[in-house]
C-alpha positions in Angstrom: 68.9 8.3 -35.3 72.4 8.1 -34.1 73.4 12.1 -35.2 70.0 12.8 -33.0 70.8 11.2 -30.3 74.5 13.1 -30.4 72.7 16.1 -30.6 70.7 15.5 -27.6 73.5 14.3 -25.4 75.5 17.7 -26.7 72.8 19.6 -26.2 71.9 18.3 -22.8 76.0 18.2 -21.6 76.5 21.3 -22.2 73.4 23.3 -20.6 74.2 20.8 -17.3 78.1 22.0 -17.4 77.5 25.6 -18.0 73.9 25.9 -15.6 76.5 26.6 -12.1 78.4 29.2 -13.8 75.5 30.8 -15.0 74.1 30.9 -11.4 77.2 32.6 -10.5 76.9 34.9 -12.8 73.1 36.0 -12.2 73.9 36.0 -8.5 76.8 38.7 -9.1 74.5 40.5 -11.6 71.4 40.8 -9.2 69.3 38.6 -11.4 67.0 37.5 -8.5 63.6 35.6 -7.1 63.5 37.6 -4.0 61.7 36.4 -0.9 58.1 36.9 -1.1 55.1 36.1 2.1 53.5 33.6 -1.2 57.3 31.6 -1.8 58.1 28.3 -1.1 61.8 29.0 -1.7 63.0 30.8 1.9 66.1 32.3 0.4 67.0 34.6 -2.8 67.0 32.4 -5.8 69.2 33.0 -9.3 67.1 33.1 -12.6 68.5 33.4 -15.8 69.3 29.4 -16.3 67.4 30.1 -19.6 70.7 31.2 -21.4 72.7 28.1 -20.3 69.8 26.4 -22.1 70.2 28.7 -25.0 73.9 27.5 -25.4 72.9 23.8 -25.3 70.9 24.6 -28.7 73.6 26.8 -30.4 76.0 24.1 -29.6 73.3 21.5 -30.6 73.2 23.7 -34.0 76.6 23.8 -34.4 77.4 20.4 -34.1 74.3 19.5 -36.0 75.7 21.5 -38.9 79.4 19.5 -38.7 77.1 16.0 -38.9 76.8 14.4 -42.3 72.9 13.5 -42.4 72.1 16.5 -40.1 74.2 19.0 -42.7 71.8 18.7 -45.2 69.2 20.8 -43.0 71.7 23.8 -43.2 72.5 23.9 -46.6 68.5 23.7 -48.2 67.1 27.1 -46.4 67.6 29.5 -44.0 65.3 28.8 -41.4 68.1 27.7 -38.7 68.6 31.0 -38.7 65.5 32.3 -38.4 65.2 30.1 -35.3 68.7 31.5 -33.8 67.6 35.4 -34.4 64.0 34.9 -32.9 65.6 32.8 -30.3 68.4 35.0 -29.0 65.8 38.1 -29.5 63.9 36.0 -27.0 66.8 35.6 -24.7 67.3 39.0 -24.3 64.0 40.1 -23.7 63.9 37.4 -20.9 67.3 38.3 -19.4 66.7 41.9 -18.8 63.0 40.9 -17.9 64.6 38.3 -15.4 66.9 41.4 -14.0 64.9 44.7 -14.0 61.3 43.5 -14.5 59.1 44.1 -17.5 55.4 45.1 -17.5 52.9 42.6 -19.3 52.9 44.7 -22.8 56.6 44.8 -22.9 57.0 41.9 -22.8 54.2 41.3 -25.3 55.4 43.2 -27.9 58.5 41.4 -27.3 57.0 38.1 -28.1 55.3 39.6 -31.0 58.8 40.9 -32.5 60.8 37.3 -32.0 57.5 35.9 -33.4 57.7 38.0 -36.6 61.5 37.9 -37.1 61.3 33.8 -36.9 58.4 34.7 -39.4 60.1 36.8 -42.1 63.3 35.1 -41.6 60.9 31.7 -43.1 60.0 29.7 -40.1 56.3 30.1 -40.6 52.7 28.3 -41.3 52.9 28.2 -44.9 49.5 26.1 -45.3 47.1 24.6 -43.2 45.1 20.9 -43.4 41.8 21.9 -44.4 39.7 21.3 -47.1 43.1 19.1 -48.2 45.5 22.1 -48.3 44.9 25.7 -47.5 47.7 27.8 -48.4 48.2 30.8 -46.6 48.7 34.6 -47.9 52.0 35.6 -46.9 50.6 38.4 -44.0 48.0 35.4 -42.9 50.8 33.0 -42.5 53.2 35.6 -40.5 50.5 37.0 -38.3 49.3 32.9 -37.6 52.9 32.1 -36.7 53.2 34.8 -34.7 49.6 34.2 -32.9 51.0 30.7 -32.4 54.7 31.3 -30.7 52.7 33.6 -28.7 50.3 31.6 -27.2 52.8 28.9 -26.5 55.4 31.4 -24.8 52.8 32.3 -22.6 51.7 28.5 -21.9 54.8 28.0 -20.8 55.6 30.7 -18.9 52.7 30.3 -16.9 52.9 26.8 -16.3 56.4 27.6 -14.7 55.5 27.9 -11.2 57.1 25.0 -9.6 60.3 23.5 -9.1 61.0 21.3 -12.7 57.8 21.9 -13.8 57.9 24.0 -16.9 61.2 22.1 -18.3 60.1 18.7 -17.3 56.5 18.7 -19.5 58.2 20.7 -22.4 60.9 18.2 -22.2 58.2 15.6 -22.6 56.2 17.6 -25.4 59.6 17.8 -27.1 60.1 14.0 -27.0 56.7 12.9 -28.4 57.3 15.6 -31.2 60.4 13.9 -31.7 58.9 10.2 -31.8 55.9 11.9 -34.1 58.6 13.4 -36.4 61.1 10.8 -37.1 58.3 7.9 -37.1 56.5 10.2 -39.7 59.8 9.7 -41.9 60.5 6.1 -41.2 57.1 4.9 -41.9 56.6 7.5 -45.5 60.3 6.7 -46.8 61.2 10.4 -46.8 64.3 12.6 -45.6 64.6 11.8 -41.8 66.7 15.0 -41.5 64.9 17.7 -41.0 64.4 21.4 -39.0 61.6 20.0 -37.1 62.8 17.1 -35.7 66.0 18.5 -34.5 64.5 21.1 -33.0 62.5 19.0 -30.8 65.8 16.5 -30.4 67.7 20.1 -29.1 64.7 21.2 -26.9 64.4 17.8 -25.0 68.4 17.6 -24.6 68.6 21.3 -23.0 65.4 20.5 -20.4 67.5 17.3 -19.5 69.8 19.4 -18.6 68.5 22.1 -17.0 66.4 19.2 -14.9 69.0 18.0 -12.1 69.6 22.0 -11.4 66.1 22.7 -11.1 64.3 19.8 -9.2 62.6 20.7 -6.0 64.9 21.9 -4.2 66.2 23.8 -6.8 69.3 25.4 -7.2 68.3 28.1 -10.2 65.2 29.1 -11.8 65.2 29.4 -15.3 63.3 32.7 -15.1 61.4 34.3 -18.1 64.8 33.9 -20.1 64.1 29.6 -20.2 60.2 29.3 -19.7 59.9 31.9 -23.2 63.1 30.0 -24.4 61.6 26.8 -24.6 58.2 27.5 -25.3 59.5 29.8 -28.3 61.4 26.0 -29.2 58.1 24.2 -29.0 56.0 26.3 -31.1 58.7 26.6 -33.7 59.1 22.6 -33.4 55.2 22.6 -34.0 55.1 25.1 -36.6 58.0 23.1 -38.8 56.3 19.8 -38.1 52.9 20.5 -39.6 54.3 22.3 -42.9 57.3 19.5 -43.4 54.4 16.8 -45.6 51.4 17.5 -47.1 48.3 15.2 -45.8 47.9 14.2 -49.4 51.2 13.0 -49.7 51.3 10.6 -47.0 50.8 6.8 -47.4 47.7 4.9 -46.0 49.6 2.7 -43.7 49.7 5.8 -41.4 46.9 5.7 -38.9 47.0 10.0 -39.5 43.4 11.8 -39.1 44.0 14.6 -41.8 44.3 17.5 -38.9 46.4 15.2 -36.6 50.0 17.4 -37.2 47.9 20.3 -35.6 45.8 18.1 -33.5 49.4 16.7 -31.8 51.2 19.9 -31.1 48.0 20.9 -29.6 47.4 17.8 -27.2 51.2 17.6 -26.4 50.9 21.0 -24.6 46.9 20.1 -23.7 48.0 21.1 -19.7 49.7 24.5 -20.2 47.6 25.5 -23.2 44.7 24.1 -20.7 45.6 26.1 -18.0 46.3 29.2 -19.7 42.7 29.6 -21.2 41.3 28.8 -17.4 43.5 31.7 -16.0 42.4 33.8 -19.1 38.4 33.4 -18.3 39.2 33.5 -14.4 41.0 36.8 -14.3 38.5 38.1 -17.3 35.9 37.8 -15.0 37.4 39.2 -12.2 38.2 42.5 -14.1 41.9 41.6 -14.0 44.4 41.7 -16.8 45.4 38.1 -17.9 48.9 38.5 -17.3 47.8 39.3 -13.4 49.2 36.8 -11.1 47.0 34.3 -9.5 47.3 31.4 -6.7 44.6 29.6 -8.7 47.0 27.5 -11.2 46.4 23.8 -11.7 49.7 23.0 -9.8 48.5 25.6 -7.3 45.4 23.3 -6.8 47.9 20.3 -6.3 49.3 22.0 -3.9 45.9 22.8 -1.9 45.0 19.0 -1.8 48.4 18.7 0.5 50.5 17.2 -2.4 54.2 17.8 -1.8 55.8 20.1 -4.2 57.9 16.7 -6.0 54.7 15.0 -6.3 52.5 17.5 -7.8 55.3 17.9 -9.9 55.1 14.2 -11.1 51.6 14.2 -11.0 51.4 17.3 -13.9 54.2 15.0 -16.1 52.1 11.7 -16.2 49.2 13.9 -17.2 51.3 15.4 -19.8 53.0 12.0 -20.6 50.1 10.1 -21.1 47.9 12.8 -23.6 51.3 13.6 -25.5 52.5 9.4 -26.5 48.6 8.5 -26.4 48.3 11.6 -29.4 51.4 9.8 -30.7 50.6 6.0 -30.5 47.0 7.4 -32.5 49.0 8.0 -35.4 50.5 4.8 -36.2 49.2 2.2 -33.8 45.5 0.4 -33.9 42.9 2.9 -31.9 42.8 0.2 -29.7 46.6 0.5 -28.4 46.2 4.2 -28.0 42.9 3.7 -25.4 45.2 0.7 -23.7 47.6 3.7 -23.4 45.3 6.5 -22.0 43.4 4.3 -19.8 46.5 2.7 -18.3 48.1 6.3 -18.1 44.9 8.0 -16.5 44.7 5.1 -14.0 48.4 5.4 -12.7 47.6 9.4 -12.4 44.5 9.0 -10.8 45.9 6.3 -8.2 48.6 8.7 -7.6 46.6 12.0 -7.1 44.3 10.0 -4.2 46.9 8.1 -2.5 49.2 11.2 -2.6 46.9 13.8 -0.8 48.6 14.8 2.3 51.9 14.0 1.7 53.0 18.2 1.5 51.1 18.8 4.5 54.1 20.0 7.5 56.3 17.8 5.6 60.1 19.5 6.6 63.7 18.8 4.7 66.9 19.2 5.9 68.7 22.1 4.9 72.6 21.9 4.9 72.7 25.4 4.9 70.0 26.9 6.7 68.6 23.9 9.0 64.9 22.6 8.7 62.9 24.1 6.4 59.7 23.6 6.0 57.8 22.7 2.4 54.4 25.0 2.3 51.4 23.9 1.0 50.8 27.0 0.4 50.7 27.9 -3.8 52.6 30.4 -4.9 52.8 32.9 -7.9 54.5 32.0 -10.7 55.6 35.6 -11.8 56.9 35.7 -7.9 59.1 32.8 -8.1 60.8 33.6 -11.0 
């Protein structure tokens, strides 16, 4: 636990240390959110904090690798590397997205080709719960994994639409991935160092990071380069963590349903993953692509009741807190803890969303720079802001 917890605090030093530079450098490079009539923000913001989170995981890596428990995961395969090359292929798709602008099939296709790279490099679905174990053909498994980093790139990406939104759920997915993986080790009596668990020790440490840089109001945006970043993180976390044990291989003492590891991933991201498939059918129906912007997001609805921007924002990280340690607590705790848990958790959100309404509504903050600005109401477009 104690190499982990290094690798977090690396990870998370580093992408706080290196976020102002890298605003300094996307300012001089043009790497802009422009003004729009839909914003919030009322001046030019800096993207690209996405690639000082990508150095807080290849210095999380690095020193990782130097770590005598953590070692181990280096030497058996090669599939930290097939996380750095579909990772840095996903950086640079992001940061020239972030500075020119892509269209929706570019960038697609350029999900699809960090998706398969990851893939061929061995970071894939390999098997799958059901039936007891149902191995995959090799061009099943690689078009799976890629269907899978897909989806959750674009869960997170959309989900990105307000001020510490995106890193501060995926920050919390990563943290109940990281209790589900290391409690799965503790509780079996088998290796405690592996891939998936330090992936989801890295992705946690970098959002911490990113966090005091990009709370409302926030100094950079971590643009397409950190929203496809970290949700190319969290689906490789996911991916790693449902082929590290076989169902049939796991003691009885674990409270674990036989499709939980894909159950978990899936109710860790329930709000993005959620929201995606409602902006999917919505723009469907309209005869709109689904990568079209909308105003129609669930945060966007937050924002229509008259929640402030800080409060919505806490409002969508108790709902993703509760569903991702209450998916948790069902695999080794009595079902009776884990409805204590959700009940308790959906009561504090609930109280929270009804006492809160009104609270955004001609609410103004001081600007040192610019004097009083005030925080609309008003939603905004996701693929606008960043």
């Amino acid at each position: 636990m104690r190499e982990y917890l290094l690798c977090i605090v690396a990870a998370a030093a580093v992408t706080y240390l290196l976020t102002p530079m890298v605003r300094k450098l996307a300012i001089k490079a043009g790497a802009m959110a422009e003004v729009r009539d839909r914003d919030v923000h009322d001046e030019p913001i800096p993207r690209w904090g996405g690639l000082a989170m990508f150095a807080g995981v290849l210095v999380g890596f690095l020193l990782a690798s130097q770590l005598p428990l953590m070692s181990s995961v280096f030497e058996q395969s090669r599939q930290p590397l097939a996380l750095i090359v579909g990772s840095a292929i996903i950086v640079l798709l992001g940061l020239a997205d972030d500075r020119w602008g892509f269209t929706a099939p570019t960038k697609f296709a350029g999900q699809c080709l960090a998706a398969a790279a990851m893939a061929l490099l061995g970071v894939q679905m390999i098997w799958l719960p059901i039936g007891g174990t149902l191995v995959l053909d090799p061009l099943t498994s690689i078009l799976l994994t890629v269907l899978i980093v897909v989806l959750c790139v674009n869960a997170v990406n959309f989900i990105d639409g307000l001020d510490g939104l995106a890193a501060g759920m995926v920050g919390i997915a990563a943290v109940a991935l990281f209790a589900y993986s290391y409690l799965l080790a503790v509780v079996n009596d088998i290796d405690r160092a592996t891939l998936a668990t330090l992936i989801c020790a890295l992705l946690a440490g970098v959002c911490i990071g990113f966090l005091p840089h990009n709370i409302n109001p926030a100094k950079i945006f971590m643009g397409d380069t950190g929203s496809m970043l970290i949700g190319f993180l969290l689906a490789a976390s996911m991916i790693t963590l449902v082929g590290r044990v076989e169902p049939g291989s796991l003691q009885g003492s674990v409270k674990l349903p036989l499709l939980l590891p894909l159950i978990l991933p899936a109710a860790v991201i329930a709000v993005p993953l959620l929201d995606v498939l409602l902006a999917i059918v919505r723009r469907a129906r309209a005869g709109r692509s689904p990568f079209a912007p909308d105003k129609q997001h669930l945060h966007h609805r937050l924002l229509e009741l008259g929640h402030s921007q800080r409060r919505a924002v806490a409002l969508m990280w108790g709902w993703s807190a509760t569903v991702a340690f209450s998916a948790v607590s069902l695999a080794f705790a009595p079902w009776w803890v884990t409805v204590i848990l959700f009940v308790t958790g959906l009561t504090v959100v609930l109280v929270a969303l009804l006492r809160g309404r009104g609270d955004g509504v001609s609410k103004r903050t001081a600007d040192p720079n610019n004097g009083p600005t005030e925080l609309s109401t008003v939603p905004q477009d996701n693929e606008l802001r960043k």
